[in-house]
C-alpha positions in Angstrom: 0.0 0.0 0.0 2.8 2.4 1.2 4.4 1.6 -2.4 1.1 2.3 -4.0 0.7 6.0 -2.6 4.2 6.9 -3.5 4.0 5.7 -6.8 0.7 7.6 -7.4 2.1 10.4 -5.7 5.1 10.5 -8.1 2.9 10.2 -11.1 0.9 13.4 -10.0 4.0 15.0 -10.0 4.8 14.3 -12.9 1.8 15.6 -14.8 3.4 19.2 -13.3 1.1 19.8 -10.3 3.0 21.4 -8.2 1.5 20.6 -4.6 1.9 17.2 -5.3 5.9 18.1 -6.0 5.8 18.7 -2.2 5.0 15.3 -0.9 8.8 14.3 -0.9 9.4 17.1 1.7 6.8 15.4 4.1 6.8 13.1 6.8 4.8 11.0 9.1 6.1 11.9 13.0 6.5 9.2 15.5 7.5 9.3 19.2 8.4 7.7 22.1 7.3 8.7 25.5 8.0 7.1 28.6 8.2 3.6 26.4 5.4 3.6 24.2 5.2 4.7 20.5 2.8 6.4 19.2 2.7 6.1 15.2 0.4 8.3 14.0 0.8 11.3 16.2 1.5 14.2 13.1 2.9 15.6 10.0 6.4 17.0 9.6 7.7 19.2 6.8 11.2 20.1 5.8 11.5 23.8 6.2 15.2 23.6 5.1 17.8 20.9 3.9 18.7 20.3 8.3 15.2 21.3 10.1 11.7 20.2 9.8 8.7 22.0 11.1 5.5 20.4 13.0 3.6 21.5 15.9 4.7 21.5 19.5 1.4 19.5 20.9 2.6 16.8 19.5 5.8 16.5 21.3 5.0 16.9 24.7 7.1 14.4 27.2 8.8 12.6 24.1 12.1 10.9 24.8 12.9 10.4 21.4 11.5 11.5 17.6 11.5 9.3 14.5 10.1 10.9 11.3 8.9 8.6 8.0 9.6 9.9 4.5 7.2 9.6 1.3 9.0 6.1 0.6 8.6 4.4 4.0 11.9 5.2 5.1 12.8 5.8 8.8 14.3 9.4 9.3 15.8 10.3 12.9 15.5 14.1 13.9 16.2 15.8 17.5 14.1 18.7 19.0 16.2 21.7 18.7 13.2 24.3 19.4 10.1 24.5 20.9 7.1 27.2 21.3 4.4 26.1 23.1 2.8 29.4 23.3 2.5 29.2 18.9 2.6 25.8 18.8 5.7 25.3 16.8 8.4 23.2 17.2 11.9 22.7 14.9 13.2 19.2 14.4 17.3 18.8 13.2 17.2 16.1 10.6 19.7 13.0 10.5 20.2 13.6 6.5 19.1 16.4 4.0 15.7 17.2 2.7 13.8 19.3 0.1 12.4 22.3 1.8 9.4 24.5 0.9 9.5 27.9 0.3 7.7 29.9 2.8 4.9 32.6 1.3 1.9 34.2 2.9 -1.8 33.1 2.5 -4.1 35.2 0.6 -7.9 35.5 1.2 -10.2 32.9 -0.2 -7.4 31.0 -2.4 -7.4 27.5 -3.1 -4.8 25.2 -1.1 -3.8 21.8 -0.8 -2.8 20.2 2.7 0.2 17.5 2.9 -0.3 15.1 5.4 2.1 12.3 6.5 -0.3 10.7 9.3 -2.0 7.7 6.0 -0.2 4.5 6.5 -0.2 4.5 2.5 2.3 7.5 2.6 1.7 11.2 2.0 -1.7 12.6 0.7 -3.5 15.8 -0.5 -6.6 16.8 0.6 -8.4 19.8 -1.0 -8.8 23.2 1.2 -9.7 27.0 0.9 -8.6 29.7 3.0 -11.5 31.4 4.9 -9.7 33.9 6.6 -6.8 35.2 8.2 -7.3 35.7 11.7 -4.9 36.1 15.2 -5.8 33.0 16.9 -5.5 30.5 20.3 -5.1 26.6 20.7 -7.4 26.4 23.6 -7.4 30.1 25.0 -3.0 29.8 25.2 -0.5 31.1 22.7 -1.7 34.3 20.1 -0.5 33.5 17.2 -1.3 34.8 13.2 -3.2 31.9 11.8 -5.4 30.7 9.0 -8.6 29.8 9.2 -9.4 26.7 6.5 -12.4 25.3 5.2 -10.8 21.2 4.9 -10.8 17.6 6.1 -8.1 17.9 8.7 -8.1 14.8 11.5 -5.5 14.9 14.3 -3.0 13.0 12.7 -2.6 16.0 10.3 -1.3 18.4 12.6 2.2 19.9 11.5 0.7 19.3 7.8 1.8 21.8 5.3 -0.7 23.7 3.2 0.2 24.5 0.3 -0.8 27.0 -2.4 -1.0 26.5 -6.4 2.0 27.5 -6.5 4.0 24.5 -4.2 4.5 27.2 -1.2 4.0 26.9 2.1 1.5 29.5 3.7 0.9 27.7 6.9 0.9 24.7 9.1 -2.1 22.6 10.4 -2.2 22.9 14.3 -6.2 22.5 15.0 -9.5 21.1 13.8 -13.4 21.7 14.5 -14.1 18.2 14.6 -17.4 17.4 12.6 -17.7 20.7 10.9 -14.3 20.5 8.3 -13.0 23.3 9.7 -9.0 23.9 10.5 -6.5 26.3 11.4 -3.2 26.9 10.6 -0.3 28.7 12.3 0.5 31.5 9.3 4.1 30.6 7.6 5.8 34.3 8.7 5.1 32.8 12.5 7.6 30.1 11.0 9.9 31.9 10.0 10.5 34.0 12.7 10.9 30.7 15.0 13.7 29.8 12.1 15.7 33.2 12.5 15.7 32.9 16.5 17.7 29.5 16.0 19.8 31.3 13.6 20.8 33.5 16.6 20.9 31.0 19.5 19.2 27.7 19.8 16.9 27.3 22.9 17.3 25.0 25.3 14.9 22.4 25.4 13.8 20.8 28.7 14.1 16.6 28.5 10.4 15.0 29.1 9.2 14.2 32.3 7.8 10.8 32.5 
């Protein structure tokens, strides 16, 4: 099955559809807390060649991080950053990767969201953007966000969305279950996590089991 979706995956790409061109740059997140793994927690994506991006919720207490790329193969990465408050967190990669470009959202455009959390590999699914909008993950951490109109389940958190052109314009940290409804932590909120560990990476605290 996992052969399946990357083949199919590969052959959308080929026909020149660009947010299908960004599957190879996404991954399926697995951790280890206090002795149990949890495979289908969320999505990664390689925000350059060394770091991928997901969302901090998913992290909390892990001991150690495993990511799994388009073709099934096991990717290790270490936490090198982590915001709570706007639910990011920055992952160092054992190995190189194809990053996305990073570009803003615009009003009622038409987007595609990456997710690594199928056990056939990375999909699409179809989205719009609703609005841009400053936004909470449950009452804690402003952040500049995107409010979607998709199919996003919980193992699509840290998923990508990605405009026509194969950008990134945000990344999936929340979902009104029932009602197709998501939000996305805005890509500029991204970046600005990338330039602090340009200046000094932050120490982050080992779990507590």
């Amino acid at each position: 099955m996992m052969a399946g979706a990357v083949l199919a995956a590969l052959a959308m790409a080929g026909c020149g559809n660009p947010a299908a061109e960004t599957l190879n740059s996404v991954y399926r997140v697995e951790v280890t807390r206090c002795g149990v793994v949890d495979q289908q927690l969320a999505t990664a994506v390689a925000v350059r060649p060394d770091l991928t991006a997901t969302v901090a919720h998913s992290l909390e207490q892990a001991e150690s991080i495993t990511l799994i790329d388009a073709a099934g193969g096991v990717v290790g990465a270490g936490l090198i950053y982590l915001d709570p408050d706007k639910d990011i967190a920055l992952l160092a990669l054992d190995g190189t990767a194809d990053p996305l470009e990073l570009a803003e959202a615009e009003e009622a455009a038409e987007v595609s969201i990456a997710t690594g959390a199928s056990d056939d590999g990375p999909t699409l699914k179809p989205g719009s953007v609703l609005d841009l909008v400053s936004a909470t993950l449950d009452g804690q951490g402003r952040r500049r966000a995107i409010k979607l109109s998709a199919d996003v389940e919980p193992g699509d958190s840290g998923a990508p969305v990605i405009d026509d052109d194969g950008r990134m314009v945000g990344m999936v940290f929340a979902t009104a279950r029932g009602d197709e409804i998501g939000w996305a932590v805005a890509a500029d909120e991204i970046a600005l996590a990338l330039a602090l560990v340009d200046v000094e990476r932050p120490e982050v605290l080992p779990p507590a089991c």
